[in-house]
C-alpha positions in Angstrom: -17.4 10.5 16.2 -15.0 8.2 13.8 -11.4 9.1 13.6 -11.5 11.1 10.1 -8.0 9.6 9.7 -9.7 6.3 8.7 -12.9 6.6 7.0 -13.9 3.5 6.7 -12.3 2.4 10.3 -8.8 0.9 11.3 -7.1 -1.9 9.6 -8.4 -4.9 11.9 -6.1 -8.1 11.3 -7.5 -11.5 11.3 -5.2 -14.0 12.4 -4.6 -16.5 9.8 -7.1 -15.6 7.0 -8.8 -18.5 5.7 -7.8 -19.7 2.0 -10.8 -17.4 0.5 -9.6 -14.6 2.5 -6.6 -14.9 1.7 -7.6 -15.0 -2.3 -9.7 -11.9 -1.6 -7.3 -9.8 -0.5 -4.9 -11.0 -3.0 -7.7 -10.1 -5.5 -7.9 -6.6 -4.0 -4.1 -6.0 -4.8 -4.6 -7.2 -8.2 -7.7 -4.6 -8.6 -5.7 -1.5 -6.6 -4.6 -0.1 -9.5 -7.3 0.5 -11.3 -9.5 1.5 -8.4 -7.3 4.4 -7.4 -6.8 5.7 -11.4 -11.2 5.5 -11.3 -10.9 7.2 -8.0 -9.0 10.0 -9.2 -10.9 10.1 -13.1 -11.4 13.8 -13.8 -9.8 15.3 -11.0 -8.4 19.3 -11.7 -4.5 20.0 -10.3 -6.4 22.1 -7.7 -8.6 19.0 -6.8 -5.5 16.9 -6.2 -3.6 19.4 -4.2 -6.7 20.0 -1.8 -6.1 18.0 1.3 -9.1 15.2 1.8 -9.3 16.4 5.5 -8.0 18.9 7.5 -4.5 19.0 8.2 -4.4 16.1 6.2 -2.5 14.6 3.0 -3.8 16.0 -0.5 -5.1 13.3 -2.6 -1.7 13.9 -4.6 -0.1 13.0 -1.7 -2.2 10.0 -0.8 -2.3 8.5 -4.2 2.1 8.8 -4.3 1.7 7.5 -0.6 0.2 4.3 -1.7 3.0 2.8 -3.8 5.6 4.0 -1.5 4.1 1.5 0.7 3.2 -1.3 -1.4 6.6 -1.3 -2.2 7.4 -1.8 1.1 5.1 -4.1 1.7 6.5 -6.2 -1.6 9.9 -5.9 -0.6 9.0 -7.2 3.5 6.7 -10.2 1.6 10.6 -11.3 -0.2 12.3 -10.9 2.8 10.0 -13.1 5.1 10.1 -15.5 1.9 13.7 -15.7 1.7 14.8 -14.8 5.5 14.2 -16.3 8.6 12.4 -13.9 10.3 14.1 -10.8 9.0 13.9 -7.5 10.8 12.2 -4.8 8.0 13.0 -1.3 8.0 10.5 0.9 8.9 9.9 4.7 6.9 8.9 7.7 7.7 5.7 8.3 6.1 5.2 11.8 6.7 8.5 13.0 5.6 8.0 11.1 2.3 4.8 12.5 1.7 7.0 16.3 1.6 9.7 15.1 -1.0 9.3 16.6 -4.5 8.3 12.8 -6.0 5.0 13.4 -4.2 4.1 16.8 -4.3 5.3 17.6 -7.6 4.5 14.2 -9.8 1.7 13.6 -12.3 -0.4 11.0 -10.3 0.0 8.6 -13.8 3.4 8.4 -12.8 2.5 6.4 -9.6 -0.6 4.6 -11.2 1.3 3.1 -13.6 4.4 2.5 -11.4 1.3 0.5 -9.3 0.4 -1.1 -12.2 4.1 -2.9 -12.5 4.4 -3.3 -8.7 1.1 -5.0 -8.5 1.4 -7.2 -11.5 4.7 -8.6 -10.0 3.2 -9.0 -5.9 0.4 -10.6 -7.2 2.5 -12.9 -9.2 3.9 -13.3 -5.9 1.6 -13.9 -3.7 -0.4 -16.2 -5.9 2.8 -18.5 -6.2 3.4 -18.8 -2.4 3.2 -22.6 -1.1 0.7 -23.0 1.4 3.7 -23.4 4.6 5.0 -20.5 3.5 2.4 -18.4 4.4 3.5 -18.9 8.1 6.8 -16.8 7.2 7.1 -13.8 9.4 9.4 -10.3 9.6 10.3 -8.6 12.5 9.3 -5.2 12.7 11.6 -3.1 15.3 8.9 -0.7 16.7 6.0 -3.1 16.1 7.3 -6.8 16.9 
C-alpha cells in the first residue's frame, strides 16, 4: 500500500535537470498559485478544517503550509545565489502548522501572499545564468 502521506509518491530528485526540466518546473511554480486557489474553489469552512487523511493536516493547514515553505525555499535559492555555500535554517513544519496564521486564516490570505511570492521566485529563477545553477546550500540535518 502507498504511504497516504504522499499521494502521488515521494519527491524523487534528478540530478542536474536538463534545461527543459529545469523550464518545467520553473513553469510549475509560476502556475502554483492558481492551481491550489482551483483546488480549493467551493470549499465550506468545515471542508477546509477536515483533515485530508487521518491524523493528518486539514487542507487549511496544507494550503498555509505551502507558502511557509516556498518562502523558505525563495529565501535558500538567494542565499546559494549570493553565498558560498551557505548553511539554511531548517523549520519546524509541524509546529507551524498549530500557530493561529494557519489554523485561523482565510486561505486567500495565503493564495494571494503565493501570488507575490511566486511572481518574485519566478522572476528569479528565470534570471539565473546558466553557472549559477551549480550554487549550492548546506542543509545541517540533510547535507
Amino acid at each position: 500500500m502507498n504511504d497516504p502521506r504522499y499521494p502521488i509518491g515521494k519527491f524523487e530528485y534528478q540530478i542536474p535537470p536538463t534545461a527543459e526540466e529545469r523550464q518545467k518546473l520553473i513553469d510549475g511554480i509560476a502556475q502554483a498559485p492558481s492551481r491550489l486557489r482551483e483546488a480549493i474553489r467551493g470549499l465550506s469552512p468545515e471542508q477546509l478544517d477536515t483533515p485530508y487523511r487521518e491524523g493528518g493536516w486539514t487542507v487549511r493547514q496544507v494550503v498555509h503550509h505551502v507558502p511557509d515553505s516556498h518562502m523558505n525555499a525563495y529565501i535558500r535559492f538567494k542565499l546559494a545565489l549570493t553565498e558560498d555555500e551557505p548553511t539554511i535554517k531548517p523549520y519546524m513544519e509541524d509546529r507551524w502548522a498549530k500557530l493561529a496564521d494557519t489554523t485561523n486564516t482565510p486561505p486567500e490570505v495565503s493564495l494571494s501572499l503565493m501570488d507575490s511570492l511566486h511572481d518574485r521566485w519566478v522572476r528569479l529563477l528565470r534570471a539565473i545564468e546558466p553557472n549559477d545553477w551549480k550554487r549550492t546550500f548546506q542543509h545541517p540535518e540533510l547535507g
